[in-house]
N, C-alpha and C positions, 0 to 999 in steps of 0.2 A: 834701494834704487841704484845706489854705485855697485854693488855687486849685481843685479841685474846687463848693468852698462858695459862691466867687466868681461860677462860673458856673450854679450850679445855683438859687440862691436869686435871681436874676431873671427866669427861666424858671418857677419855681413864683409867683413875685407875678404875671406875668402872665399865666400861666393862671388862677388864681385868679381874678384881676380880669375876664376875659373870662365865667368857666364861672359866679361863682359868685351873680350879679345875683337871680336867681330861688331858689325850692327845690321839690324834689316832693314835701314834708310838709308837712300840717298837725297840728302834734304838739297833743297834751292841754292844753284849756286855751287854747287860740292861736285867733286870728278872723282872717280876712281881710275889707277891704271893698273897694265896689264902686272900681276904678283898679287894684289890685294883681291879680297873676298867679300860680299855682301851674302848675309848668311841669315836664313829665315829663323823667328824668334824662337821657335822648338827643334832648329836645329837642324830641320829635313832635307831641304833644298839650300843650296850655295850656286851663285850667281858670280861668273869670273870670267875668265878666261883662259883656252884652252888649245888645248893641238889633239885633232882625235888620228887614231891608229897611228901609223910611222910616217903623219905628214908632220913638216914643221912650219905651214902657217898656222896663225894665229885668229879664232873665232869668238865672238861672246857668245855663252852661252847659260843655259842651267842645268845642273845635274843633284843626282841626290847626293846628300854630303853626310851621311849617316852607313851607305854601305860599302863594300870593300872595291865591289867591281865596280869600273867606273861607266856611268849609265847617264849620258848627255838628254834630254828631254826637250828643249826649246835650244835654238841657233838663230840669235839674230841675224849677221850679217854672212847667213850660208852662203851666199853667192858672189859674194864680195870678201875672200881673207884679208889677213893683215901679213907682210913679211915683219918677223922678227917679233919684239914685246913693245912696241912703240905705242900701241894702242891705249885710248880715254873714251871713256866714257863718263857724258857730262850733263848733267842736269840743268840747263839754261832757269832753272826757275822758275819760267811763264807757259811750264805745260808742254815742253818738249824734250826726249832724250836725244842724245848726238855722240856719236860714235865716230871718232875722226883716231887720225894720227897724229902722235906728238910731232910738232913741230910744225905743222901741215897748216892751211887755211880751216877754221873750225867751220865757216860758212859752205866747204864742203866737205860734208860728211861722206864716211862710208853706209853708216848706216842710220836711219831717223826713227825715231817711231812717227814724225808726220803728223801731226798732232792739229788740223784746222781749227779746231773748236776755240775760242776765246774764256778766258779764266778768270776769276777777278782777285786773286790773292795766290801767294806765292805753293806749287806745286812740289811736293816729295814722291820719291818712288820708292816702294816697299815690295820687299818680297815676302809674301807669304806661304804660309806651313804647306800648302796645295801645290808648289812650284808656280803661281801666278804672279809674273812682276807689273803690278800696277803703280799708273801715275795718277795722284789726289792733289785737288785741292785741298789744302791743307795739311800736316804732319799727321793729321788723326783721319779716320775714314770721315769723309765728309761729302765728297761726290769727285765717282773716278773719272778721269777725263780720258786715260787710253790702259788698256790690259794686255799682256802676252796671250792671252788666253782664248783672246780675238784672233790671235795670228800664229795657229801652231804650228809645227815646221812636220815631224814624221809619228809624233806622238800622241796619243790622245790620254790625258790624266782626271782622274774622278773632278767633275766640275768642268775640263771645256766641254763645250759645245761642239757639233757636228752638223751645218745645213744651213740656211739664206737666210742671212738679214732682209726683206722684203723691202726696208723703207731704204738703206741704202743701197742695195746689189751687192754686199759684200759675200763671198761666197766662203766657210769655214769650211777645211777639208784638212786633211793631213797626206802630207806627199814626201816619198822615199829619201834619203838618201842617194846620191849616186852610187856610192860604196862605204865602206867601213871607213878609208878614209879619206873623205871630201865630201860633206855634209850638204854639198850642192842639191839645188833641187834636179830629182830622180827622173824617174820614166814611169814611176809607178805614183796615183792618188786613188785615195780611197775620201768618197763622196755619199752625202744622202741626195736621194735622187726624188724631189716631191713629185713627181708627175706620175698621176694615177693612183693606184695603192704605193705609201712610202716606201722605199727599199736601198739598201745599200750597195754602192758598187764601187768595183773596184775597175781604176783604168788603164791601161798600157797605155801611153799618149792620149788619144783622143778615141778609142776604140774599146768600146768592157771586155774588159779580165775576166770576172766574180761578179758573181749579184749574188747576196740572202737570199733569201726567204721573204714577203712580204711582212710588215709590221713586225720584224726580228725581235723589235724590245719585249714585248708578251710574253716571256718564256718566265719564269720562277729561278731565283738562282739565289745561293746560301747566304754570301755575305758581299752582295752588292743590289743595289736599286735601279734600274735605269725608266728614263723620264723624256717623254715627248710633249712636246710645245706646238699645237700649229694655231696658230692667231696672226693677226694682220700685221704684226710688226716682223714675224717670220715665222718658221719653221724648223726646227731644232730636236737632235738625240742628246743625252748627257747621261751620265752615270753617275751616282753616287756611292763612295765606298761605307757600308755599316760600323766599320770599325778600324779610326783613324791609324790605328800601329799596323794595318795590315797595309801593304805596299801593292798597288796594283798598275797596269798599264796595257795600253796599247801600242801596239805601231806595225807600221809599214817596214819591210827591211828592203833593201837595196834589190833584191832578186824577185821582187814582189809577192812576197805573204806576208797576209795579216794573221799577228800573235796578240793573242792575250796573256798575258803573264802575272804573277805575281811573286812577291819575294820569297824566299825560304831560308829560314834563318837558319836553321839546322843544315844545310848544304852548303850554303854560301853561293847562293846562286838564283835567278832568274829561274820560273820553268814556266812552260805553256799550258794553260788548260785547252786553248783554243788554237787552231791554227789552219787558213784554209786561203788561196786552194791547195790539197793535194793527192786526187785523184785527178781521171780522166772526165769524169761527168762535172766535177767541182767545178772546170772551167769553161769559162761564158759560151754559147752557143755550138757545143760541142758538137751535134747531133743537127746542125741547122733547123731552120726553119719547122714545125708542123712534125713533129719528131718528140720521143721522149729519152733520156740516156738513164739506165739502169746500171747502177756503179757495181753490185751483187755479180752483174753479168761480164765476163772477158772473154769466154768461147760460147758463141758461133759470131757474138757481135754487142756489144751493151746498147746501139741504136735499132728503137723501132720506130717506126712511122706512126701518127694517132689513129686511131679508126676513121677511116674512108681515105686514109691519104696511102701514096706509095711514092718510092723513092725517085727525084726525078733525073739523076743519073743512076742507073741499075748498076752497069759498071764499075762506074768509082764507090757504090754504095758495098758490093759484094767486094771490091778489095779495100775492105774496111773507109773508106774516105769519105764521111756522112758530109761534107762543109755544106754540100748542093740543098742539104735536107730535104723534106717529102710535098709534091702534090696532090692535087682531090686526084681521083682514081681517075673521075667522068665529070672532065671540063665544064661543060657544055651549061648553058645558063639555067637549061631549066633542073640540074637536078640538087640544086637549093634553092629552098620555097616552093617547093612543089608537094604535090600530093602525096601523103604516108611517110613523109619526112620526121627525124626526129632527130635523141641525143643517144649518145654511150657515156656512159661513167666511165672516166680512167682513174682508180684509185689509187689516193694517198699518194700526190707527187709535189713537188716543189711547186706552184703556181707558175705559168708563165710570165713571163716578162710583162710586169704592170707600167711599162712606160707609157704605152699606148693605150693601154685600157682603159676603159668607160665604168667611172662608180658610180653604182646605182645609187649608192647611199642604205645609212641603216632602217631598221622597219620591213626588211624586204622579204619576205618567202622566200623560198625556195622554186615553191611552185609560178606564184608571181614573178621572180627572178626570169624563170622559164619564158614564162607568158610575156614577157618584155624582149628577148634575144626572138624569139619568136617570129615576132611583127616585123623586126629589122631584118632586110636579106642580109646584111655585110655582116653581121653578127654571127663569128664561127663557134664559140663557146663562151661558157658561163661557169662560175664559182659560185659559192657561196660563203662567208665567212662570217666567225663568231672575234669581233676583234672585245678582247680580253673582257667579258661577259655582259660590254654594252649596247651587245644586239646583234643582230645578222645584218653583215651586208653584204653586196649584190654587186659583183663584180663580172664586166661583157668582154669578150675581146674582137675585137674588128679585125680581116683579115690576120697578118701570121703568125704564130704564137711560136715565141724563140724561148731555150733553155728550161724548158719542163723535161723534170730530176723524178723517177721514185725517190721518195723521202720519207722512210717511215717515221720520222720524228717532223713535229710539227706541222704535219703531212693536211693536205686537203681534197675534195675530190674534184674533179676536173668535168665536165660533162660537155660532150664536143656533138658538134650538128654535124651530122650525116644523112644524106639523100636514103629515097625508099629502099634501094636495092640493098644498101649495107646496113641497115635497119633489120631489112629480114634476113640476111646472112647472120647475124648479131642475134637474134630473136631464136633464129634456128640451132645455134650454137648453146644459145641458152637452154632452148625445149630439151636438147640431149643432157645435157647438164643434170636439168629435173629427174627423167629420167633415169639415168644413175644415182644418184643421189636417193631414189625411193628401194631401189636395189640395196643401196649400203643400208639405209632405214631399215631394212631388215634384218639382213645378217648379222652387222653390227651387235646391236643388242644382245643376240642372242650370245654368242661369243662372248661380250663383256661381263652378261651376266652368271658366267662358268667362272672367271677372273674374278669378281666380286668375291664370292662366294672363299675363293683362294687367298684372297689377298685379306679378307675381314678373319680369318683365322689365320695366318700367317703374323697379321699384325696385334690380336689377341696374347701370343706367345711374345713377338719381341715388345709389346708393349711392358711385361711383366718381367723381362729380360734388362729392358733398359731401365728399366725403375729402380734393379739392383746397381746397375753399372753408372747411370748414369751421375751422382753425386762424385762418385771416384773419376770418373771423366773432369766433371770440372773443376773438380780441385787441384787437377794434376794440369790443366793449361793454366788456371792463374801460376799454380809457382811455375809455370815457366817464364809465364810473363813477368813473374817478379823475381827470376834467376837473377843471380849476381857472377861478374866473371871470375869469381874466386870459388864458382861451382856450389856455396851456400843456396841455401833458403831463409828468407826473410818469413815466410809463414809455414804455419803445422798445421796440419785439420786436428780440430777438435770439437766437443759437442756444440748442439746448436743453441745459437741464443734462446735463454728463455722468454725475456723482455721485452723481444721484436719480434714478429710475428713475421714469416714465410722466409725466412733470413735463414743463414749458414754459417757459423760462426770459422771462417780460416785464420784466423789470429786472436787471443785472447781480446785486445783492445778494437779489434777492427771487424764487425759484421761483415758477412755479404749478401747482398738484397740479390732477390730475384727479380727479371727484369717487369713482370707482371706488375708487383709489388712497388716499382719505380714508377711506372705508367699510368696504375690508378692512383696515386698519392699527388701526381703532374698533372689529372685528367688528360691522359695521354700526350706530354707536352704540348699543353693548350697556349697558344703567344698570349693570353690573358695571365696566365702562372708565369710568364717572362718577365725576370728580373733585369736582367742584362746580358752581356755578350761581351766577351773579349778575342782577343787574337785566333784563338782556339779551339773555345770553349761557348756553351750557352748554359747560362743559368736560370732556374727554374726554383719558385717555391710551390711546396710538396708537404701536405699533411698525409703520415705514417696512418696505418691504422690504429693503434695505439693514441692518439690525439697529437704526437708530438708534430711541431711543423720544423720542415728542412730545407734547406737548400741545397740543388742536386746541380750540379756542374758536369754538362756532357759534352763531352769532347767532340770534337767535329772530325767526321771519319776521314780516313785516310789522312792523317796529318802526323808525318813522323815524328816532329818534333813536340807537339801536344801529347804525342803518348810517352814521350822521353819528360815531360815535364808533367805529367799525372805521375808520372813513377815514381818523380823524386819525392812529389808532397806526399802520397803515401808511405812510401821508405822514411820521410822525418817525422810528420806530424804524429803516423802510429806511434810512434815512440817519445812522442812529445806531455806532457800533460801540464796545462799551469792555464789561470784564468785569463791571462791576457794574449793569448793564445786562440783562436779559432779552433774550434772541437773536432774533429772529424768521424763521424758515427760509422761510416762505413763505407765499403765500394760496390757497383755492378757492374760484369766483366759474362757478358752474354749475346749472344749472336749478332757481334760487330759490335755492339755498344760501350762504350766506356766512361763510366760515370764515378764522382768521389759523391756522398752523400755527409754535407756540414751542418753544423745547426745556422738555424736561422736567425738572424740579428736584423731588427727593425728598421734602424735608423740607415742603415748601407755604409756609406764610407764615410772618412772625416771629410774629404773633400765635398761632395754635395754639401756637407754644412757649411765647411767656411766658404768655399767659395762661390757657391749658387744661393745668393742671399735676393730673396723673392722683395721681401720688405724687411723694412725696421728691426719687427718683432722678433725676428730670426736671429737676427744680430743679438736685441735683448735675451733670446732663451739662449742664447750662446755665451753665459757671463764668464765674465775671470775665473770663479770660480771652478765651473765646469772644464775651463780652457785646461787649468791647472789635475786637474784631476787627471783627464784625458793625458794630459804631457806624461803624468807622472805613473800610469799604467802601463805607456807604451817604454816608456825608461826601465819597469817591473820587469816586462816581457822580455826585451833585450839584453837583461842582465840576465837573466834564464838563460837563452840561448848561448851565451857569450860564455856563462861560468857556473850556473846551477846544475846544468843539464847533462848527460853521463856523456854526451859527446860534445865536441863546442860546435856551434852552426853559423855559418856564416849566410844571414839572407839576399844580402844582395840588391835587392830590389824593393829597400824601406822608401816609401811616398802615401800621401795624406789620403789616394786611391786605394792602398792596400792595407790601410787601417779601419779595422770594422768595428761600429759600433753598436754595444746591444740595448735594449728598452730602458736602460740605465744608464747610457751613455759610458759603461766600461770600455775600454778600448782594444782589441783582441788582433792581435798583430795576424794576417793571412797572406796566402798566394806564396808557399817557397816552390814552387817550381824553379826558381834561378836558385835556392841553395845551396850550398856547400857545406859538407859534415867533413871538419878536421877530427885526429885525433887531440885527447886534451891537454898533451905535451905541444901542441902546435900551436905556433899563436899566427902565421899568413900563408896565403898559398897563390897562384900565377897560375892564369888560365889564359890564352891564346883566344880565347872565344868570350869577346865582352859583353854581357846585357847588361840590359838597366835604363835610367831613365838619366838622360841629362839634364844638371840641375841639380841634383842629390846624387851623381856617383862622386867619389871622391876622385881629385889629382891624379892620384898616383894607379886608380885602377883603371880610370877613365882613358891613361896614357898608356900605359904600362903592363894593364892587367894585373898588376900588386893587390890584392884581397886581405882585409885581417879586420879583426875586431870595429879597428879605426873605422874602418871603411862601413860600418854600419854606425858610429857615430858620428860619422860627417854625414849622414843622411839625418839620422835622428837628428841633429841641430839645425839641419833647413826646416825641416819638420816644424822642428819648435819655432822657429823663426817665423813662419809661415803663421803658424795656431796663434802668436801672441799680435802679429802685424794682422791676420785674415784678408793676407794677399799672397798669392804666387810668388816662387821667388822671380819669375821673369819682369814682375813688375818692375822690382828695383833696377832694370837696367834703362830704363826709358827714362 
């Protein structure tokens, strides 16, 4: 027992000493001033004080505290700075924050959170891993009495909200910046608008900028979820991100567009997947009134009028000037709701502006849809819509239909009333249509089938052509993809596996699967065969044809940094072999795809064991015993890498997530994408570029970037710390 105490009580001082500089409370009674940090428990977000661009007042705010560029997120008192560093912030205890200056009356703040509610025991503020700074009852989550999260300043982050609190009027939006620097509120808000079909808009003062699409959250997207609330207490957009190490965001910038972003570790830098407005048609009623703007089109004009309307300045229409936008052709009362009257379909446009519009609600036809706009004279058009596969609804629009976009993406069809006379100009246009159309019916064929004939023996020949060439093709793009810059190759073609069925064998120790071979073994990456997901990558289990089962890890395309980090695990682990080690059977590298194929190990990480402990029993099947085993495997493996192995490896990235265990609870060290291969005269190396997980990096790499053996056993002893205590080490700071 004293040599257990020997080694465990320098391993807890210096985790300590690394974890515990900051805290993420501010408890009852307690002030921070401006120099000090409140810092969330994993490290993400830091809650301070700040000066953005080349102003030098002073603001509270949050930002992320993990990456290089400085990225402010919430601003409490934007519109109230501070001169100089005088600035407190101070936790009254009874459920209110207060933001004064030193020295100053604290009964007037600059800035409050405002807190009416009444408490019955003393209030902490915490910031949390999400960048949310809430104030509880109590040190522990117990019931929050006020959130940052309520009151965003230009940003929107996985978790707030977007739209009406209903029971108080409080209205969640996110509003610009005035410039880079002075975090004042902007000129530009971006709002969910519930009136009619939901939609979002964006506003120059009091006047739309931008509007979506109707029901924008509907769309499918990789690695985020977004989620609509409408029930009587409000109305609410939010987003969730899939995978917490990926960095995502929104905001408003000062010059008004909305970016979506997310982080890039490999650039060091923010990029946009999204960003709008920025064309001519992007922005709000470009085209006025009864008008559609075609963004495809810039000469002779991207505005046209809808069917039955016309421009109702000619002038300013013909010298490009649409703002007047279009009326009915033929005023006059009777020719809507008259006799021979009907609709024109305009296909696949952005819907008009659902501010005003009338929801039929779901259950509704098409044809019924019809038959409702019908009856109503003020009724100028109808939609129909499939909101995310729980039914058709029936949307009318009443008098004028503002900013309808072709949109061939998420597109709908648009179907507008027009009197009898542009019905049969419309009918007439069509009858010719037919017409043609039975013309091409003929010729066509004929022609194609001279082509066929050309093309099924053309492709006879290069089919037999490429069957020779084709193997040599792709063995010559993997080594390029595994080119090193000292102009080597890390792989040779040689014969094919005989043991694995439809495989290529480009390195003695390394298969390569064909992507077929990949697809039926996943039942075509079924989310049922989903294992998990990381930063990068999605994982899949995969039975081979052979009976073996795998685990196939596909990288997420276009991710430079994910394929910079397949490359490494490939480049060590081929060359790795030892049982505590994760196996790696092989790779696929086939029309965009990029996959590593591992064996498959049961139980997943150490972590799900210790620390997702369901009941009792878990803890029981998890004895000393086994604890001890597991330590003393992952000790086996690292002494391989460190000194067994023909080159030494530095992993980098040792935590109780990237230790896998198999049916036997052996413990198999995985994931070197963060590796480093020294040679085995080297014992440290310095890299400029830090991964890893805080918590288990060591001091000196954590600071400094200093890399060596150590530095994977300062990991390994939180590790072990963790496995003998079956708590995180974050616990020990609380």
């Amino acid at each position: 027992m004293e040599a257990a105490d020997f080694v465990l009580f320098p391993l807890l001082f210096l985790a300590f000493q690394t974890c515990s500089s900051y805290s993420d409370v501010i408890s009852a009674n307690q002030s921070i001033n401006d120099g000090s940090l409140v810092i969330s428990e994993g490290g993400t977000f830091a809650l301070g004080f700040f000066s953005p661009g080349s102003s030098s007042y002073r603001y509270l705010g949050i930002w992320y505290h993990e990456i290089p560029e400085p990225t402010v997120v919430w601003v409490a008192n934007r519109n109230d700075p501070i001169i100089g560093t005088s600035g407190v912030l101070s936790n009254d205890g009874h459920g209110n924050l207060f933001l004064y200056r030193s020295g100053e009356n604290a009964l007037r703040p600059v800035w409050s959170a405002n807190v009416s509610v009444g408490v019955n025991g003393p209030c902490a503020a915490r910031l949390l891993d999400s960048g949310n700074l809430v104030l509880m009852e109590g040190e522990r989550k117990m019931y929050t009495v006020w959130q940052s999260f309520d009151y965003p300043t230009d940003t929107l982050l996985p978790g707030i909200k977007v739209g009406l609190n209903r029971r108080t009027g409080l209205s969640h939006l996110l509003t610009s910046w005035r410039s880079a620097d002075d975090p004042g509120t902007g000129n530009f808000s971006f709002e969910l608008n519930p009136s009619g079909s939901p939609q979002f808009f964006l506003y120059q003062g009091t006047s739309p900028y931008w509007r979506s699409v109707p029901w924008p959250w509907e769309s499918n997207h990789d690695f985020f979820n977004d989620t609509f609330d409408n029930n009587e207490d409000g109305i609410y957009y939010s987003t969730a991100i899939m995978d917490s190490s990926v960095y995502m965001r929104a905001v408003v910038d000062p010059s008004g567009i909305l970016k979506s972003m997310t982080w890039d570790e490999g650039d060091g830098r923010w990029k946009a997947f999204y960003a709008s407005p920025k064309q001519k048609c992007d922005f709000y009623g470009t085209c006025g009134p009864n008008s559609k703007c075609d963004p495809s089109i810039v000469f002779p004009y991207e505005c046209a009028c809808l069917p039955g309307y016309e421009p109702r300045f000619p002038k300013k229409w013909h010298l490009r000037d649409g703002s007047g936008g279009c009326v009915r052709k033929r005023a006059e009362a009777t020719s809507i709701c008259g006799e021979g009257e009907g609709f024109v379909r305009v296909e696949k446009v952005k819907l008009p502006d659902t501010s005003a519009a009338v929801w039929v609600g779901l259950g509704t036809s098409k044809l019924n849809c019809e038959g409702e706009c019908r009856k109503n004279c003020a009724c100028s058009a109808y939609a129909t819509i499939d909101i995310g596969g729980k039914g058709i609804g029936c949307l009318q629009w009443h008098g004028a239909m503002m900013d309808t976009v072709d949109f061939p993406l998420r597109a709908y069809d648009l179907y507008v009333r027009v009197d009898a006379l542009e019905l049969a100009d419309y009918l007439k246009d069509s009858s010719g249509f037919v017409e043609f159309k039975l013309k091409i019916s003929i010729i066509v064929p004929s022609v194609v089938s001279v082509w066929i004939v050309i093309a099924l023996l053309a492709y006879l020949w290069l089919r037999k052509w490429k069957k020779r060439r084709g193997m040599a093709v792709k063995n010559r793009l993997i080594r390029n993809l595994f080119h090193t810059s000292d102009g080597s190759n890390y792989f040779e073609t040689s014969e094919a596996t005989k043991d694995i069925k439809h495989s290529t064998t480009i390195y003695p120790e390394l298969p390569f699967f064909n992507l077929g071979t990949i697809q039926a073994a996943t039942n075509n990456f079924s989310p049922t065969t989903k294992l998990g997901q990381g930063g990068f990558a999605l994982v899949y289990k995969g039975k081979l044809p052979n009976g073996q089962e795998v685990a196939v890890k596909r990288l997420t395309k276009n991710s430079s940094q994910g394929l910079e980090q397949l490359k490494n695990e490939v480049l060590l682990i081929a060359k790795l072999q030892h049982r505590n080690l994760v196996k790696l059977h092989g790779c696929c590298i086939e029309d965009g795809e990029q996959m590593l194929v591992y064996e498959y190990l049961p139980y997943n990480s150490l972590d799900s064991l210790l620390f997702v402990v369901v009941d009792d029993s878990q803890r029981l099947f998890l004895d000393w015993r086994k604890r001890f085993n597991i330590i003393i495997g992952i000790a086996r493996g690292v002494l391989y890498l460190h000194q067994d192995s023909r080159f030494r490896i530095i992993h980098r990235d040792l935590k109780p997530s990237n230790i896998l265990l198999d049916a036997e609870l052996n413990p198999k060290i995985s994931d070197f994408g963060m590796a480093r291969m020294l040679d085995y005269h080297q014992t440290e190396g310095k890299t400029s570029r830090i991964c890893g997980t805080y918590g288990y990096m060591s001091p000196e790499y954590a600071l400094f970037g200093r890399f060596s053996v150590k530095s994977d056993v300062f990991s390994f002893g939180v590790i072990l710390l963790e496995t003998v205590a079956g708590r995180k080490i974050n616990y020990f700071l609380t």
